[in-house]
C-alpha positions as CSV (number, residue, x, y, z in Angstrom):
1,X,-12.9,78.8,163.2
2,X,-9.9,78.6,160.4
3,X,-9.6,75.4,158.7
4,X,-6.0,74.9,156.9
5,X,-5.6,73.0,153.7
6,X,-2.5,72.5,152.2
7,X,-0.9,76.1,150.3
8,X,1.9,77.3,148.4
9,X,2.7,80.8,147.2
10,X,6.3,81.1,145.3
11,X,9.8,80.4,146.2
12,X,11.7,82.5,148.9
13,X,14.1,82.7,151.6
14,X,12.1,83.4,153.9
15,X,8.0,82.3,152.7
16,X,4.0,83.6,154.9
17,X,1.3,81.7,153.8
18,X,-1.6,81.5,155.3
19,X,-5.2,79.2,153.9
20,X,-8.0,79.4,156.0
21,X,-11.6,79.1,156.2
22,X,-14.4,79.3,158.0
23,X,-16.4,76.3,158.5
24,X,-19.3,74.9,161.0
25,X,-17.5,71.9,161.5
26,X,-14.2,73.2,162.5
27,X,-10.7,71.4,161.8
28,X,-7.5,72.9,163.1
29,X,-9.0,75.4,165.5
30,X,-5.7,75.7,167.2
31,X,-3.8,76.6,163.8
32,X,-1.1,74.4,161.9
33,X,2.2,74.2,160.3
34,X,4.2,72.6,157.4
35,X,1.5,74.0,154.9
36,X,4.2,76.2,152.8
37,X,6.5,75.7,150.2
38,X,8.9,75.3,152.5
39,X,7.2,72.0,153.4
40,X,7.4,70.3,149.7
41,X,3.5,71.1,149.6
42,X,2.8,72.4,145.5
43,X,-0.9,74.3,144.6
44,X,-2.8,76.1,146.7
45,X,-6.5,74.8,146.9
46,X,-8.1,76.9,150.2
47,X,-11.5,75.2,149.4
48,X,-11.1,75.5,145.7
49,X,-10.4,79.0,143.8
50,X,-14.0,80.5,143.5
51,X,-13.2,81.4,147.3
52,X,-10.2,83.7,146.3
53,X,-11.7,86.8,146.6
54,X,-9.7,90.2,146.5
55,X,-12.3,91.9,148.8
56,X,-9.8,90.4,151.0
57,X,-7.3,92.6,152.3
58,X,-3.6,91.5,153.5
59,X,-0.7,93.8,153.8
60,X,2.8,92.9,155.2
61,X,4.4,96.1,157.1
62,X,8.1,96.1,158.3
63,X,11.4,96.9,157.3
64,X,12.5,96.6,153.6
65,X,16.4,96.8,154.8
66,X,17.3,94.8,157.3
67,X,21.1,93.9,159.3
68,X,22.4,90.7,159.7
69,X,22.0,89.1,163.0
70,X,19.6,91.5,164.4
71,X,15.6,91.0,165.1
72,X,13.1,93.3,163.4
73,X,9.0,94.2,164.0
74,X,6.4,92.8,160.9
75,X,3.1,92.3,160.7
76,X,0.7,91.1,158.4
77,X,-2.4,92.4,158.7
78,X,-5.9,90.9,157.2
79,X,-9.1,92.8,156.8
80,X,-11.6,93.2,154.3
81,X,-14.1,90.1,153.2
82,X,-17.0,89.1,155.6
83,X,-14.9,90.7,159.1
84,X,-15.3,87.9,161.0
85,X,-12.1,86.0,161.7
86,X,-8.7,85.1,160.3
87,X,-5.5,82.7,161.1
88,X,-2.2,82.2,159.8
89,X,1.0,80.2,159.2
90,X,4.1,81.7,159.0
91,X,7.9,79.6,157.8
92,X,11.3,81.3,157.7
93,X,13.5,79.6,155.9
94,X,16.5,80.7,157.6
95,X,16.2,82.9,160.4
96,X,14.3,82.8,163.7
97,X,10.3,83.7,164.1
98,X,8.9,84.6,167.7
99,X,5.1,85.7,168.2
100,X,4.3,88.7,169.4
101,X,0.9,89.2,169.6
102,X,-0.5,86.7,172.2
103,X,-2.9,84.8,169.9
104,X,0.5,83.3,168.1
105,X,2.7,80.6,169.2
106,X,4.9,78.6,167.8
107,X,4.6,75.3,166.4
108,X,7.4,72.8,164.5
109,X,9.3,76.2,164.0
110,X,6.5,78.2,162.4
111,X,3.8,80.7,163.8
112,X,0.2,80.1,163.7
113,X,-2.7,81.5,165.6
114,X,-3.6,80.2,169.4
115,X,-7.3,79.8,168.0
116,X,-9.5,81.5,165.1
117,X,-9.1,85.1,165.8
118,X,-11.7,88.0,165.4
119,X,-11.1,91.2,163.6
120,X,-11.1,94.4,165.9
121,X,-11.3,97.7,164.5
122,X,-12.0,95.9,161.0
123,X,-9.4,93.8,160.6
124,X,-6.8,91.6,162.7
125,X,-3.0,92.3,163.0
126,X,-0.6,89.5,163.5
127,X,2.6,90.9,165.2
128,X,6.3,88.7,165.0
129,X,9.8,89.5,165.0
130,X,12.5,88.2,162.6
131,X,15.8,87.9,163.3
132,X,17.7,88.2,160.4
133,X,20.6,85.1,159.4
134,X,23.8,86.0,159.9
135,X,25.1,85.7,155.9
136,X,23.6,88.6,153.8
137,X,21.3,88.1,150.8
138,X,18.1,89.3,149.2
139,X,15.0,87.6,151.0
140,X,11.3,88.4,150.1
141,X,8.2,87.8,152.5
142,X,4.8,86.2,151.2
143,X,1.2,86.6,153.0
144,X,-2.1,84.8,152.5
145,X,-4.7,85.9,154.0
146,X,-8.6,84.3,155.0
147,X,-11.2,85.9,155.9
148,X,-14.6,83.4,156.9
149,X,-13.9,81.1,154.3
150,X,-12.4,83.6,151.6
151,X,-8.6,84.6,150.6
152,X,-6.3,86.6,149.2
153,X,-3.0,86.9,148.8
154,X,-0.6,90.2,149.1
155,X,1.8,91.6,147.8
156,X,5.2,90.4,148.1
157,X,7.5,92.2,150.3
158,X,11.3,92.1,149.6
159,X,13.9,92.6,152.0
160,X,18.0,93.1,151.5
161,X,19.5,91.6,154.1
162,X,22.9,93.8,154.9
163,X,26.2,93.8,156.8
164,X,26.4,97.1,157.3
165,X,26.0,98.1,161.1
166,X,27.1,102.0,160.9
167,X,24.4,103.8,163.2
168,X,23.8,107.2,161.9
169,X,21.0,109.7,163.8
170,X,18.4,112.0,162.2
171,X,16.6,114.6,164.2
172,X,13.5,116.4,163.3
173,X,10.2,118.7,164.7
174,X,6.9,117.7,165.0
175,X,4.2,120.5,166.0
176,X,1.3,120.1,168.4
177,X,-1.3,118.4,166.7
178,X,-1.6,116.6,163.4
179,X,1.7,116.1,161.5
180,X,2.8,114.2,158.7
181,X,5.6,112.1,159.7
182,X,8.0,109.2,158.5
183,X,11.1,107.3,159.5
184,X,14.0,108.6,157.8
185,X,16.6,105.5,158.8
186,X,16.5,101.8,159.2
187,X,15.6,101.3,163.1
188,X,16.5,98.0,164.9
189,X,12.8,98.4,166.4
190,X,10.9,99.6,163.5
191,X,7.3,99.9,166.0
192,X,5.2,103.3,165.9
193,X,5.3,103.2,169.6
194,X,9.2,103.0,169.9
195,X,9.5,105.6,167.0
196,X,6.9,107.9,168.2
197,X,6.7,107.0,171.8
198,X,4.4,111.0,172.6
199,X,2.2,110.6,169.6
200,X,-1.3,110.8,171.5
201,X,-2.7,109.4,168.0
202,X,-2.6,105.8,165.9
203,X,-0.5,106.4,163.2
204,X,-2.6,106.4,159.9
205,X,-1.0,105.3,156.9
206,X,-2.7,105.5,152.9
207,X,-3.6,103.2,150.4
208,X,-6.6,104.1,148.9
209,X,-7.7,104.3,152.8
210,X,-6.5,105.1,155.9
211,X,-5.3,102.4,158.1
212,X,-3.8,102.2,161.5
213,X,-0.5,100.8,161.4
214,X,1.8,99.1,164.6
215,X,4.8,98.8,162.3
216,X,6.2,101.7,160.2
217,X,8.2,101.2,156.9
218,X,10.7,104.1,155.6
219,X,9.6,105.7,152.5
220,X,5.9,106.0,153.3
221,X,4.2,108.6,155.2
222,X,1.8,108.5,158.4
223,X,-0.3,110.9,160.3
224,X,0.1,111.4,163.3
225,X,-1.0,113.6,166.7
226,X,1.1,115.4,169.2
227,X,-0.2,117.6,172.0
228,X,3.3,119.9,171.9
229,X,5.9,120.8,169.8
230,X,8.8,118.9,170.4
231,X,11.9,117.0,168.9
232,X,12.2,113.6,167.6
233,X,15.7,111.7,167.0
234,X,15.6,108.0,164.9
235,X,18.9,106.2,165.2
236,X,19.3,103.7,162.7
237,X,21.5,103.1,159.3
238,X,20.8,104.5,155.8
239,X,17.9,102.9,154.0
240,X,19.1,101.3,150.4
241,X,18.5,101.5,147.6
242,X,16.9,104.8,147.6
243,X,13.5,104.2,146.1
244,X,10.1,105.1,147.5
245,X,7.5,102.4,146.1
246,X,4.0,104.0,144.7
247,X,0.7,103.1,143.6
248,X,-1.5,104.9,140.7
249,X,-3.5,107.5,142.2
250,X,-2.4,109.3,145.1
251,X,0.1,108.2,147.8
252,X,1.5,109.2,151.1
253,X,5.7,108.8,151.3
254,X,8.3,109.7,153.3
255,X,11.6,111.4,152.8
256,X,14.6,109.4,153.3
257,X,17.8,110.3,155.7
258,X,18.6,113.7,153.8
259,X,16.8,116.2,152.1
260,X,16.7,116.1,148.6
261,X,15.5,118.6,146.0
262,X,12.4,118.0,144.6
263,X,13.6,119.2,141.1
264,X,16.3,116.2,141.4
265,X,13.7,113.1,142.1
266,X,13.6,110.5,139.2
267,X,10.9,108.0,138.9
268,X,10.8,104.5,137.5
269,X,8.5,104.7,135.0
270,X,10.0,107.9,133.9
271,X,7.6,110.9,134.2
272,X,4.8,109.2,136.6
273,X,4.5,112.2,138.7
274,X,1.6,114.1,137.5
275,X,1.4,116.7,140.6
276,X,3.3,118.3,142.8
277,X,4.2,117.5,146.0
278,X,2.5,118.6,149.6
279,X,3.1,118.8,152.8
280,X,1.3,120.0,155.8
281,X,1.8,122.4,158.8
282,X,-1.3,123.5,160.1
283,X,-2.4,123.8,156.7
284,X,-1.0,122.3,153.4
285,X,1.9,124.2,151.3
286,X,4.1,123.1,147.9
287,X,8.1,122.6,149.1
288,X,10.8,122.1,147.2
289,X,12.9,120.3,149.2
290,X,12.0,117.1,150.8
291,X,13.2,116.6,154.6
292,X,13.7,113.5,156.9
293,X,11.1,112.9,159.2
294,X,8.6,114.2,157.2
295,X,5.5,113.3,155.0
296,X,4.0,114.3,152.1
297,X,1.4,114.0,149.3
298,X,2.1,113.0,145.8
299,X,-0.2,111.9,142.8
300,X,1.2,109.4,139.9
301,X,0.2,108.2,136.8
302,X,0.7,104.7,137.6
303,X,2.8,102.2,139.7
304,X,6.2,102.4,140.1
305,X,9.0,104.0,142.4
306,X,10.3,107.6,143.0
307,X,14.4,107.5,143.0
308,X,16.7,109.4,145.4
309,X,19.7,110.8,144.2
């Protein structure tokens, strides 16, 4: 079962940490709270750092834009390390947190597990909503993750918080069987299942892997399964800035809410692209033009972001 000891992981608006382990003698079976910064807590021991361990795996998926007021789909998801089981804590600073998945609840304002939780399909996903505050701002989410008695931390996520509330549609075409597919707007309900409600597939996202993902994030790409042809329509507002975040090696994006010209893409480091780009329709081809809705290949030199004019 996960055993808590006190954490910290940067300053933020809104801060997830989670330090765990797996012990014998169990402590805090039931999870915990008031072991972030947010709680005046300074270090981060998790049994001492020869149990940080980046064989660990723990990704936070969810909107990068966000609107003031309204209440948005994340997850972080841990996987990777022995498989066994995981647990977390998760503060908002401002705004609201409610559990989703059933093995969270809330405790002194925070979310932590129900009990130590065991990885399905290789790893577990814990599912909340965030409603955003009412006063916009830049906020950025932090994740910890255990697994047994080793931890890692992810990558922090960073979210704009806007005032904007201007709904704009987008409509595309998926074919019968595999596409690749992407969210071209900011939805208030960012979940593959609301997005893609017909898919008769998981949606797969890339990095350096496939994984199945619950909550989709514009500018990334996903595979996904239809048995017919048919139309999709994504109502949300206009994703900003227009950057697409990538990894060295090759990467699986998404177009944004118009098409663009592939001639016209900028990238931050300058000149990072280093093949061209691919989609797929029954069979992979070279566009020019990228569309909404749709996903596509790309290789780059190293990390950095693609820029939309």
């Amino acid at each position: 079962m996960v055993h808590f000891s006190k954490c910290s992981y940067s300053t933020a608006m809104l801060i997830i940490v989670l330090c765990g382990a797996v012990t014998e003698l169990h402590a805090y079976p039931g999870g915990v709270s008031g072991y972030t910064r947010k709680s005046g807590t300074a270090g981060c021991s998790c049994h001492g750092s020869n149990y940080y361990n980046t064989t660990v795996l723990v990704q936070i998926s969810g909107p990068d834009t966000v609107i003031v007021g309204q209440t948005y789909n994340y997850t972080v998801r841990v996987s990777g390390g022995p498989s066994t089981k995981a647990g977390v804590d998760i503060a908002s600073s401002i705004g609201a947190l409610t559990p989703v998945s059933s093995y969270l609840k809330l405790m002194n304002g925070e979310l932590t597990q129900t009990s130590s939780t065991n990885y399905v399909s290789g790893g577990v996903d814990f599912n909340f909503k965030y409603t955003a505050p009412t006063t916009a701002g830049n906020q950025t989410l932090y994740a910890t993750g255990s697994s047994k008695k080793y931890w890692n931390f992810a990558a922090d996520k960073p979210i704009v918080v806007r005032t904007e509330s201007s709904t704009l549609q987008s409509n595309f075409s998926v074919n019968s069987g595999w596409n690749l597919v992407s969210v071209p707007l900011l939805a208030a309900n960012m979940a593959a299942s609301t997005i893609f409600p017909n898919a008769n597939s998981s949606l797969y996202a890339f990095n350096n892997g496939y994984t199945s993902v619950t909550t989709l994030s514009n500018g990334s790409g996903y595979w996904a399964r239809f048995s017919a042809s048919q139309s999709i329509t994504v109502a949300g507002t206009a994703v900003t800035p227009k950057t697409i975040t990538v990894n060295a090696g090759w990467n699986l994006i998404g177009d944004l809410h118009t098409s663009v010209a592939i001639s016209s893409l900028t990238t931050t480091p300058a000149g990072i692209i280093n093949s061209q780009f691919y989609s797929y329709n029954n069979g992979y081809t070279n566009p020019t033009t990228l569309e909404p809705g749709k996903g596509y290949w790309v290789r780059v030199s190293q990390s950095g972001t693609i820029n939309i004019p």
